[in-house]
Structures are given as C-alpha cells and as structure tokens.
PDB file of N, CA, C, O and CB in Angstrom:
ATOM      1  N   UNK A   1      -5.272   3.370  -7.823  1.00  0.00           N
ATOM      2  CA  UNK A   1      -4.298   3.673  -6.817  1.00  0.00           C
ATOM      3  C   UNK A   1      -4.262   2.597  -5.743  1.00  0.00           C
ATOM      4  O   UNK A   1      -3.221   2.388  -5.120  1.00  0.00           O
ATOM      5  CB  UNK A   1      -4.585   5.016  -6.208  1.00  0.00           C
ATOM      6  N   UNK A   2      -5.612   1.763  -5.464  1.00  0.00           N
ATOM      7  CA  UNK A   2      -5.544   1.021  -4.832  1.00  0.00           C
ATOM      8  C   UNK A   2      -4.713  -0.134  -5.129  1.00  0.00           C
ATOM      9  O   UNK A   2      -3.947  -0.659  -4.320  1.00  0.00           O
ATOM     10  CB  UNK A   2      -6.508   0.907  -4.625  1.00  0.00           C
ATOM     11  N   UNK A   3      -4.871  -0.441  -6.125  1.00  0.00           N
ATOM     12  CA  UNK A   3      -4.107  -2.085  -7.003  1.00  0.00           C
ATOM     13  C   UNK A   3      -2.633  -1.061  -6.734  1.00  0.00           C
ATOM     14  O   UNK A   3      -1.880  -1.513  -5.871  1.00  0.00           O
ATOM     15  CB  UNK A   3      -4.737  -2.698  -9.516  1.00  0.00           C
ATOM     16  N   UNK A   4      -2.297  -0.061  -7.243  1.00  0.00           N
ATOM     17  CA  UNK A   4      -0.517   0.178  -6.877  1.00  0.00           C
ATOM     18  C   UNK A   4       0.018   0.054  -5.212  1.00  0.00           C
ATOM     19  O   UNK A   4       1.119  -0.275  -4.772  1.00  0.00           O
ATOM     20  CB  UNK A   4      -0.053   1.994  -7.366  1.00  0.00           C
ATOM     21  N   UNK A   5      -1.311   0.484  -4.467  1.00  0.00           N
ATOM     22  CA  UNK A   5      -0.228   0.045  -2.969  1.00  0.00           C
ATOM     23  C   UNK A   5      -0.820  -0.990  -2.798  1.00  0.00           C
ATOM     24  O   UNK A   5      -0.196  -1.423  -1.829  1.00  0.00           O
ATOM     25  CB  UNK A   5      -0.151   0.980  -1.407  1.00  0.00           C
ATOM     26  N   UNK A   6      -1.746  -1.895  -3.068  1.00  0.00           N
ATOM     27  CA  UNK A   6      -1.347  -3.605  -2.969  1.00  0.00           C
ATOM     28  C   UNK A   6      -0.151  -4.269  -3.446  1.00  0.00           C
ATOM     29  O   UNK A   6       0.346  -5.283  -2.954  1.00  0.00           O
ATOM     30  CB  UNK A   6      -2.280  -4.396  -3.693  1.00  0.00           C
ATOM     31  N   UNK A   7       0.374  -3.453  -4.689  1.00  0.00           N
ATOM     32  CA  UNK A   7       1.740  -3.775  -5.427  1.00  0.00           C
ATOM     33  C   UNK A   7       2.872  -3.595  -4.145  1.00  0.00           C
ATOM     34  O   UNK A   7       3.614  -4.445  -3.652  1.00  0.00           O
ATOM     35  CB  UNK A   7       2.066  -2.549  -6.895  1.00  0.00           C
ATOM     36  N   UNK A   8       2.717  -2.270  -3.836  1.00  0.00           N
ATOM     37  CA  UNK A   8       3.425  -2.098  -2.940  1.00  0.00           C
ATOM     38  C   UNK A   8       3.806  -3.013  -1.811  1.00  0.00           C
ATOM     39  O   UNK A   8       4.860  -3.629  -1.658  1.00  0.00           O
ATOM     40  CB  UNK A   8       3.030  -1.238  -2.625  1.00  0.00           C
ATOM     41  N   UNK A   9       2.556  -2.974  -0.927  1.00  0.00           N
ATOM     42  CA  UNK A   9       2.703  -4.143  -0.202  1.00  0.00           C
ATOM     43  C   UNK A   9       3.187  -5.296  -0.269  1.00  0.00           C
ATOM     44  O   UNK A   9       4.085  -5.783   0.418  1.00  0.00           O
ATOM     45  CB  UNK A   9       1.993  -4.395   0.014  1.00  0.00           C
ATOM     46  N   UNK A  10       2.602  -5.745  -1.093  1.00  0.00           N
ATOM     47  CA  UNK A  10       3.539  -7.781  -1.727  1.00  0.00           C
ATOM     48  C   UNK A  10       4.865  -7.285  -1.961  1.00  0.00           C
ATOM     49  O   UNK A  10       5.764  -7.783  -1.283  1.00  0.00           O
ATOM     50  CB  UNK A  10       2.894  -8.844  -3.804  1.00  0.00           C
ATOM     51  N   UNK A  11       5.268  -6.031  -3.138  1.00  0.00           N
ATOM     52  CA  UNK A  11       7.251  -6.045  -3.408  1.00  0.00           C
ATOM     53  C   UNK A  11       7.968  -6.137  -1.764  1.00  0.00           C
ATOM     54  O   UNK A  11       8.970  -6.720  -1.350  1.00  0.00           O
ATOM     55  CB  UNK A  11       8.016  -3.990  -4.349  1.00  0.00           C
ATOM     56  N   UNK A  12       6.800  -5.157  -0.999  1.00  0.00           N
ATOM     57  CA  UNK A  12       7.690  -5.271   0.367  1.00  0.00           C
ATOM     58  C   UNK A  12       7.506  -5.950   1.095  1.00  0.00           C
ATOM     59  O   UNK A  12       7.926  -5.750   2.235  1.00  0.00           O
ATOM     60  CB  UNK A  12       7.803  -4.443   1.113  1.00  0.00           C
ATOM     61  N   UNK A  13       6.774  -7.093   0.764  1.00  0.00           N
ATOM     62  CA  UNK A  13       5.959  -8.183   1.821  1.00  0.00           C
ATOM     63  C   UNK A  13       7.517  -9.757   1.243  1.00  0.00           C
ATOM     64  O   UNK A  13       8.025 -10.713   1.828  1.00  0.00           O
ATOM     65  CB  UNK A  13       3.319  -8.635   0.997  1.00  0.00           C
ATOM     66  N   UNK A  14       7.606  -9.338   0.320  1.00  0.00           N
ATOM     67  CA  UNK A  14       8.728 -10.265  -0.978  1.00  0.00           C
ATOM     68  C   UNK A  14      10.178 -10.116  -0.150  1.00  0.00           C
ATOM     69  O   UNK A  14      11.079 -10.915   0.108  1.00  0.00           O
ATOM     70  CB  UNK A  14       8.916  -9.234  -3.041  1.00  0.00           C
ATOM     71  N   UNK A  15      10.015  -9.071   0.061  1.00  0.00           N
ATOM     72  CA  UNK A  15      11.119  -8.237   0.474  1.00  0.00           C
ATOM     73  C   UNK A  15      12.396  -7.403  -0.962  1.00  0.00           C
ATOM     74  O   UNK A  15      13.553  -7.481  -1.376  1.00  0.00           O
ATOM     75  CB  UNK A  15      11.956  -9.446   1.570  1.00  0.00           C
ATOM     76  N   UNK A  16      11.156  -6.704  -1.174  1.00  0.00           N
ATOM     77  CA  UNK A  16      11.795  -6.301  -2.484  1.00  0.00           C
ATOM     78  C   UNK A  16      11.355  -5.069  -2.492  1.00  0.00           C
ATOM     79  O   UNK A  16      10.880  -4.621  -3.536  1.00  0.00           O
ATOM     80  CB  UNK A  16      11.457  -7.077  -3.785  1.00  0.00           C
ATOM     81  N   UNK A  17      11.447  -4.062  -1.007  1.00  0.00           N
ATOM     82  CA  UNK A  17      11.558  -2.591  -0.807  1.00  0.00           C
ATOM     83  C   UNK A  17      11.941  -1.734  -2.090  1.00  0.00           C
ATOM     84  O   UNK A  17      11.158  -1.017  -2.712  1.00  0.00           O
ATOM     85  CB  UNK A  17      12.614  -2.347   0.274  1.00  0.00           C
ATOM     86  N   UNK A  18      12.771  -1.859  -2.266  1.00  0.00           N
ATOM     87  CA  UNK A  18      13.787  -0.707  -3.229  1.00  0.00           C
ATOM     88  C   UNK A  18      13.037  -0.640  -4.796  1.00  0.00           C
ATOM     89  O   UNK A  18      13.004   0.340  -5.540  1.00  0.00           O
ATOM     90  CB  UNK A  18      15.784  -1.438  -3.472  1.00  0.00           C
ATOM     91  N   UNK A  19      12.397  -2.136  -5.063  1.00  0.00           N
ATOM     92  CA  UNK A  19      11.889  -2.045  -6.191  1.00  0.00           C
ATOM     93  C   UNK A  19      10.215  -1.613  -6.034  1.00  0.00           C
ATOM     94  O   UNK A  19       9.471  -1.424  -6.996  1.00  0.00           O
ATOM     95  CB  UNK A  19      12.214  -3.375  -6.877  1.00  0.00           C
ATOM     96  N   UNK A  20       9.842  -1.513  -4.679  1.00  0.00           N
ATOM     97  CA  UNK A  20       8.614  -0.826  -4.768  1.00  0.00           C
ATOM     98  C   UNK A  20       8.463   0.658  -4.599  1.00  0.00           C
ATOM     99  O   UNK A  20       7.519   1.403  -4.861  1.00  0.00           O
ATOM    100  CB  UNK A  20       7.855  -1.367  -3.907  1.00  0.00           C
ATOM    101  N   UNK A  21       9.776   0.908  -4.038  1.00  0.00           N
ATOM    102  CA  UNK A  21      10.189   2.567  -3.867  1.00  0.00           C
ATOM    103  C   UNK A  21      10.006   3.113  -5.342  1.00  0.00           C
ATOM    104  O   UNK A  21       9.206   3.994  -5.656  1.00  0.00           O
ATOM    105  CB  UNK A  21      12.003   2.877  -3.280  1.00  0.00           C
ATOM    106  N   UNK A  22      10.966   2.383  -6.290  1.00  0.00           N
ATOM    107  CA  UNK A  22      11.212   2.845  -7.315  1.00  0.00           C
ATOM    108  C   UNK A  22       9.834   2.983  -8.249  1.00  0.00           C
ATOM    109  O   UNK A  22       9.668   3.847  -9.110  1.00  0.00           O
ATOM    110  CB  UNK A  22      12.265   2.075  -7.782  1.00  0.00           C
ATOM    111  N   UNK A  23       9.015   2.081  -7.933  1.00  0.00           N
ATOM    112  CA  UNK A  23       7.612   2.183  -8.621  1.00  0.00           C
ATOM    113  C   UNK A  23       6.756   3.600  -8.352  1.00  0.00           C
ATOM    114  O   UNK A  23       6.058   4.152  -9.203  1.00  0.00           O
ATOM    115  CB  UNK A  23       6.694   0.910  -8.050  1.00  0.00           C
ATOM    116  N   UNK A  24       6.930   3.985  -7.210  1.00  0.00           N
ATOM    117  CA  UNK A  24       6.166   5.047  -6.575  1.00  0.00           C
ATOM    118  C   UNK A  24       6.997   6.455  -7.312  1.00  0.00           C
ATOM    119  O   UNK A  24       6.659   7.302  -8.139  1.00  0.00           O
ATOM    120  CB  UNK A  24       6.260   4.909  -4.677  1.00  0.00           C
ATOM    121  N   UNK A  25       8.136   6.204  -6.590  1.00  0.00           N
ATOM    122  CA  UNK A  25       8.844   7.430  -8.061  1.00  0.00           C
ATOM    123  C   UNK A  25       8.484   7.665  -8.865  1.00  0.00           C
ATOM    124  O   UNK A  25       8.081   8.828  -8.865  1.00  0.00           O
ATOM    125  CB  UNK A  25       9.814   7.360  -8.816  1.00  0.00           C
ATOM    126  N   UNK A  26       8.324   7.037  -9.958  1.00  0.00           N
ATOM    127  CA  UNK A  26       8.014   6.965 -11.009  1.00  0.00           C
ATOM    128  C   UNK A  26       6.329   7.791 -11.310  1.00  0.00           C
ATOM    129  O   UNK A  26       5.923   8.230 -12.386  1.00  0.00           O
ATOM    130  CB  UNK A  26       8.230   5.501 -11.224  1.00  0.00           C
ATOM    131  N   UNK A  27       5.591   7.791  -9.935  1.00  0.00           N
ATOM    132  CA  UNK A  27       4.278   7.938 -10.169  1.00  0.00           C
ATOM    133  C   UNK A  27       4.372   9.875 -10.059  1.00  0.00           C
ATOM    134  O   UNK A  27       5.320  10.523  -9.616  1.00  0.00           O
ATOM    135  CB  UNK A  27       3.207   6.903  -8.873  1.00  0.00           C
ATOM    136  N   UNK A  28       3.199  10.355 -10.562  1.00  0.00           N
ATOM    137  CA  UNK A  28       2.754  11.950 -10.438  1.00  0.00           C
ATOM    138  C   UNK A  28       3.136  12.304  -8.329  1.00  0.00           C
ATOM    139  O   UNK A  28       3.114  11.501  -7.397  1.00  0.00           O
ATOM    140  CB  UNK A  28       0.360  12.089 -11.060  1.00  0.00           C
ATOM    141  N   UNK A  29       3.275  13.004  -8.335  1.00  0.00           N
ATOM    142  CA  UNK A  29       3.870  13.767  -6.524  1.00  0.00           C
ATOM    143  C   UNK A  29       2.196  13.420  -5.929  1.00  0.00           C
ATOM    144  O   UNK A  29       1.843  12.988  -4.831  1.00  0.00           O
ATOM    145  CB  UNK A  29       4.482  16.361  -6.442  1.00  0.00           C
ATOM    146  N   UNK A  30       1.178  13.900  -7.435  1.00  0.00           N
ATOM    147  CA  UNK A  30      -0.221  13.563  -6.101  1.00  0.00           C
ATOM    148  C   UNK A  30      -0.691  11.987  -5.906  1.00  0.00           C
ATOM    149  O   UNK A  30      -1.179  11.587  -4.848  1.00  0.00           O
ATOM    150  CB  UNK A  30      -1.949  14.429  -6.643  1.00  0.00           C
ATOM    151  N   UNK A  31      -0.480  11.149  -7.059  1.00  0.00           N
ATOM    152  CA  UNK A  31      -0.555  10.267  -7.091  1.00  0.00           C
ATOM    153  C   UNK A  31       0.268   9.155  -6.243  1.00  0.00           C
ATOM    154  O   UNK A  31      -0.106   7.983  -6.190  1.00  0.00           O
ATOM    155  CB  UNK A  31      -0.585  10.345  -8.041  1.00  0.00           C
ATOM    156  N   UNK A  32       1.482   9.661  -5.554  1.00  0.00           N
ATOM    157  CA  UNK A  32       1.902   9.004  -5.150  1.00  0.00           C
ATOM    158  C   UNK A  32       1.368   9.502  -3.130  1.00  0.00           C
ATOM    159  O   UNK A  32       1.296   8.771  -2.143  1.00  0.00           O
ATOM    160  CB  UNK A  32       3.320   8.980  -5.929  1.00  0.00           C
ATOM    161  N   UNK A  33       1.145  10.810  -3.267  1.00  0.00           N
ATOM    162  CA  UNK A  33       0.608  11.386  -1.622  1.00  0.00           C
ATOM    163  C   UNK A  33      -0.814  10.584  -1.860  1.00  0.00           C
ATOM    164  O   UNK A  33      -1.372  10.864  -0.800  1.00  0.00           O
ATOM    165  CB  UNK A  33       0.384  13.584  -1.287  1.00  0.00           C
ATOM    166  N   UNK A  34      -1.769   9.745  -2.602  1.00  0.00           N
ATOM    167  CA  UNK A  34      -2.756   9.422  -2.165  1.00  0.00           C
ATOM    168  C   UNK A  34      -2.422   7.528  -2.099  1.00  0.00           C
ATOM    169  O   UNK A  34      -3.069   6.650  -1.528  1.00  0.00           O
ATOM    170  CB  UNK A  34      -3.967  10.139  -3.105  1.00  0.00           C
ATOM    171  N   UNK A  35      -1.218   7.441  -2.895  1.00  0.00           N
ATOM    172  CA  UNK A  35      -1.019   6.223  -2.615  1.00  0.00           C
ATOM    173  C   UNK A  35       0.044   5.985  -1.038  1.00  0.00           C
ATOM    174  O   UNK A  35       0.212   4.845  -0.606  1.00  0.00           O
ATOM    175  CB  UNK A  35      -0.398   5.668  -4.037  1.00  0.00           C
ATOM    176  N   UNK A  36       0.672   7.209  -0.329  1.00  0.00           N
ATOM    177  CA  UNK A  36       0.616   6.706   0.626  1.00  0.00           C
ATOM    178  C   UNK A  36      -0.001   7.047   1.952  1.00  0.00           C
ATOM    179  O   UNK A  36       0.515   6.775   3.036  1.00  0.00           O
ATOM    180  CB  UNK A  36       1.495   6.536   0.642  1.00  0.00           C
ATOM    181  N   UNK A  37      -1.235   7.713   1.766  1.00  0.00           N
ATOM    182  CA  UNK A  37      -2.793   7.774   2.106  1.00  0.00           C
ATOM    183  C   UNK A  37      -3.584   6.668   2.431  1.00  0.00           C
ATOM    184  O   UNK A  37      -4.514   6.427   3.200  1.00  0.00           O
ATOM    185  CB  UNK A  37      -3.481   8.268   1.090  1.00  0.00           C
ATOM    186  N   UNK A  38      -2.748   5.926   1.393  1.00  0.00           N
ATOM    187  CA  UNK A  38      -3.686   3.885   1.286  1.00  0.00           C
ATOM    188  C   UNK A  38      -2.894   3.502   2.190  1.00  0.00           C
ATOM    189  O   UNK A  38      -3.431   3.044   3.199  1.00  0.00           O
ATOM    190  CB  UNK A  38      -3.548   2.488  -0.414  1.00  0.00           C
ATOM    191  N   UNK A  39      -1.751   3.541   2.158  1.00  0.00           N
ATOM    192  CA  UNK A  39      -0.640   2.699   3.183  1.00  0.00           C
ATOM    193  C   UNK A  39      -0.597   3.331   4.451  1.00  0.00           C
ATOM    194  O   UNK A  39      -0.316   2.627   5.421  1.00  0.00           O
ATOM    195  CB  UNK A  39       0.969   2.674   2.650  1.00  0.00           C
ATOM    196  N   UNK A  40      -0.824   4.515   4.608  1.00  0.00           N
ATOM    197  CA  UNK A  40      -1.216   4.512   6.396  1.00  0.00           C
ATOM    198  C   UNK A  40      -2.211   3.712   6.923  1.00  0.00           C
ATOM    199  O   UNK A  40      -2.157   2.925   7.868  1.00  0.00           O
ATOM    200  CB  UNK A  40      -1.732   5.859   6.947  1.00  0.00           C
ATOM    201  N   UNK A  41      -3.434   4.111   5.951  1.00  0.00           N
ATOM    202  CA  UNK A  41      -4.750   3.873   6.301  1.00  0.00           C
ATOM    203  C   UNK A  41      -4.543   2.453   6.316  1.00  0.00           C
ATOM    204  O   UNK A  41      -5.201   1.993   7.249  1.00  0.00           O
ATOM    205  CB  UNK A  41      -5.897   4.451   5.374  1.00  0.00           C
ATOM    206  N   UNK A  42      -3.852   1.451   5.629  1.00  0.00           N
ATOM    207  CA  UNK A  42      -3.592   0.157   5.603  1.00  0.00           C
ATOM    208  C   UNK A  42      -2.563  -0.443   6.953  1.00  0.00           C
ATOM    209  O   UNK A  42      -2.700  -1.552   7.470  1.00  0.00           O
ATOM    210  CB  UNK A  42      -2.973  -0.034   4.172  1.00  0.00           C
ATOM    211  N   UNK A  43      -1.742   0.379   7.267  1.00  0.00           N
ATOM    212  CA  UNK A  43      -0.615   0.400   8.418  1.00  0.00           C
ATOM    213  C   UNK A  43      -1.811   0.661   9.583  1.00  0.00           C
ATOM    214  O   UNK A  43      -1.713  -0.173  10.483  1.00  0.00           O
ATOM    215  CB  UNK A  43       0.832   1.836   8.255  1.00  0.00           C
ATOM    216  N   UNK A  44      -2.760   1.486   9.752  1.00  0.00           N
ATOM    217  CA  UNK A  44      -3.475   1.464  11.014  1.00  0.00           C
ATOM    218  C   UNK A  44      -4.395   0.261  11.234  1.00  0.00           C
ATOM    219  O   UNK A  44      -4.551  -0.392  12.266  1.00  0.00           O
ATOM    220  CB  UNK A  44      -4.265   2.688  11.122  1.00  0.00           C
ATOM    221  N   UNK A  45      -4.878   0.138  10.231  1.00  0.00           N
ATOM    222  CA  UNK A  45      -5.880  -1.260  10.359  1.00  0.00           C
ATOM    223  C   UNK A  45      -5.035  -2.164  10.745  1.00  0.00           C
ATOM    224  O   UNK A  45      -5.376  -2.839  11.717  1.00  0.00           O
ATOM    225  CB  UNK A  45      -6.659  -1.855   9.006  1.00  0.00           C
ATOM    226  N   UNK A  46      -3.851  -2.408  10.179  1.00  0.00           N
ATOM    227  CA  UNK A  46      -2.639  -3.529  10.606  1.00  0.00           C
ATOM    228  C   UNK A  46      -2.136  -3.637  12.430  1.00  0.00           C
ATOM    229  O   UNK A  46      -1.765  -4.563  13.152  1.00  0.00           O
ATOM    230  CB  UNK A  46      -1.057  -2.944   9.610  1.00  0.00           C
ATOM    231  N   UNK A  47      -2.334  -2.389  12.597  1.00  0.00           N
ATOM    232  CA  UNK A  47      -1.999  -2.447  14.062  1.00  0.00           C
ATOM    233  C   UNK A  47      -2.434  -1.958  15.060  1.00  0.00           C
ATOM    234  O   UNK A  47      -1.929  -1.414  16.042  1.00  0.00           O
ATOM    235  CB  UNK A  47      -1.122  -2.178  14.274  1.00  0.00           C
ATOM    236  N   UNK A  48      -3.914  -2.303  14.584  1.00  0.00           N
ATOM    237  CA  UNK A  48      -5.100  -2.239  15.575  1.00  0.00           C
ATOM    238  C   UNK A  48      -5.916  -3.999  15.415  1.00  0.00           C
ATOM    239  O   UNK A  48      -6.839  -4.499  16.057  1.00  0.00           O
ATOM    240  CB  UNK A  48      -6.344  -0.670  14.976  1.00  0.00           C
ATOM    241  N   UNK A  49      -5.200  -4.461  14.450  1.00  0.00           N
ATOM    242  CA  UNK A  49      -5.136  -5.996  14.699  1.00  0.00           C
ATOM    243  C   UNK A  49      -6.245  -6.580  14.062  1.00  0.00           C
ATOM    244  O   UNK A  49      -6.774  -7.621  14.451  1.00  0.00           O
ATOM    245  CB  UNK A  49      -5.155  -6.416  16.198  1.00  0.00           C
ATOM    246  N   UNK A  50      -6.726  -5.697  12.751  1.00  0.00           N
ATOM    247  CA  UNK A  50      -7.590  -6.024  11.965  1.00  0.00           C
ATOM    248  C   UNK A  50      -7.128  -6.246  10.577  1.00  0.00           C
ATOM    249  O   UNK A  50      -6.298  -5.445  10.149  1.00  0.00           O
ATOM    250  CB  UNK A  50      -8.493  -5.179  12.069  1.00  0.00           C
ATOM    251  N   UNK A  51      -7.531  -7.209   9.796  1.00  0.00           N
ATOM    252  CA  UNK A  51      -7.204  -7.727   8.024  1.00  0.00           C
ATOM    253  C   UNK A  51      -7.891  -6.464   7.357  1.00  0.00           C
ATOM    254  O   UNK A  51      -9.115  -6.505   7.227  1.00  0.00           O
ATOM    255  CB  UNK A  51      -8.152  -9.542   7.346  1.00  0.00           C
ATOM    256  N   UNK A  52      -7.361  -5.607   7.025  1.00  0.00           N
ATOM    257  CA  UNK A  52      -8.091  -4.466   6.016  1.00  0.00           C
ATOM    258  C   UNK A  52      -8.256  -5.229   4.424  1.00  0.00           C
ATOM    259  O   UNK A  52      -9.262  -5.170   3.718  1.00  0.00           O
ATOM    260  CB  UNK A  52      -6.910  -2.827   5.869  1.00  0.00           C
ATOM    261  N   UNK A  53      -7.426  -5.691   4.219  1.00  0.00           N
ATOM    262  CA  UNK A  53      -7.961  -6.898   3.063  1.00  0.00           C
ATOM    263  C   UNK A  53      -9.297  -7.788   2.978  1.00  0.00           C
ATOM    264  O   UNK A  53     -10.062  -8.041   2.048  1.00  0.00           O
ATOM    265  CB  UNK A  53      -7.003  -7.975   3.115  1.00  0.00           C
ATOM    266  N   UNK A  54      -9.256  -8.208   4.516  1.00  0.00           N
ATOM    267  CA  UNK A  54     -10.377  -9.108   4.526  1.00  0.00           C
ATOM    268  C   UNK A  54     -11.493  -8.435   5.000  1.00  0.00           C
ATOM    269  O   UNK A  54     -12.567  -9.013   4.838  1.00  0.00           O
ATOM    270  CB  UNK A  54     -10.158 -10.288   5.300  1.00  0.00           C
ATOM    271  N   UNK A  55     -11.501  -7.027   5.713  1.00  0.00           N
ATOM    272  CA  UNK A  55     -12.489  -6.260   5.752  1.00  0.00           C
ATOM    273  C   UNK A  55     -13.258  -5.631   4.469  1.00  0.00           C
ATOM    274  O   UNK A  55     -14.416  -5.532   4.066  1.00  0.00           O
ATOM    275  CB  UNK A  55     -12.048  -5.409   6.488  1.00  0.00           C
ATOM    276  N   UNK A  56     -12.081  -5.299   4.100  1.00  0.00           N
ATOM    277  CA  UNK A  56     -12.419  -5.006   2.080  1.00  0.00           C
ATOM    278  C   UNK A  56     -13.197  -5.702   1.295  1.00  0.00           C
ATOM    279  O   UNK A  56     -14.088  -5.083   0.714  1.00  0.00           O
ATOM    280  CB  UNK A  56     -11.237  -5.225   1.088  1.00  0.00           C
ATOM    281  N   UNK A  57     -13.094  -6.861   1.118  1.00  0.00           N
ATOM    282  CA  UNK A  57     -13.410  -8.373   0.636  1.00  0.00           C
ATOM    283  C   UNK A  57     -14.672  -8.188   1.376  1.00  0.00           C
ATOM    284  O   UNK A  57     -15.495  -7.596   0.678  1.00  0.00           O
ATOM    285  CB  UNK A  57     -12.306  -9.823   1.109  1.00  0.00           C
ATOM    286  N   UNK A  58     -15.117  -8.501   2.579  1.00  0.00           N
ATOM    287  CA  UNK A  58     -16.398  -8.428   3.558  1.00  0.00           C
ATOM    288  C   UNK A  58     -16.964  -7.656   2.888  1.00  0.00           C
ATOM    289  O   UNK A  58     -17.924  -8.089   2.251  1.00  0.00           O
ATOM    290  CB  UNK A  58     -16.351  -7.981   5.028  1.00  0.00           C
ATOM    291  N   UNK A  59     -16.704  -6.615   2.796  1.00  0.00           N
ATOM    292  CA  UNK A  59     -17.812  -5.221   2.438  1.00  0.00           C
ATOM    293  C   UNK A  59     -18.707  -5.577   1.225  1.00  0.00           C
ATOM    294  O   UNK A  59     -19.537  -4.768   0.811  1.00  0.00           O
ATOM    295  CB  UNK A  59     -16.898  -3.640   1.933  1.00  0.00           C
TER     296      UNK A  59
END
C-alpha cells in the first residue's frame, strides 16, 4: 500500500491527478481508506516541513 501512494504521489507530482484518481478506484474501499491514511500521514509530515521520504530512508 505503501509503493501505491508513492505511485500516487509522483502521477500527481507529474501532474497527472486524474490518472492517479483512477488507480485508487480501481483499488478494494479498504484498501484504498488505508492508502489515503499514507497520504495524510504523508501531507502532515509535508507541512510541518519535514522529508517523510527521507525520514523513511533514515530509519
């Protein structure tokens, strides 16, 4: 679940929203509530001004 909202991130980092929407569709209703579980938790680290990537990587 993690590798799908990294997907996420880059289609919308690309700027290719609609085709990362459509990926998540596609996923199970729980599978997609824990993938955007990752993307808050990824959105708060982002704007509290920390690399959650590079904290990840650190660990």
């Amino acid at each position: 679940m993690i590798t799908l909202a990294c997907d996420v991130v880059r289609m919308g980092m690309r700027g290719e929203p609609e085709r990362a929407w459509a990926q998540l569709e596609q996923q199970h209703p729980a599978r997609r509530a824990a993938v955007f579980s990752i993307l808050i938790s990824f959105l708060n680290y982002h704007f509290a001004g920390l690399d959650p990537l590079a904290l990840a990587a650190a660990e």
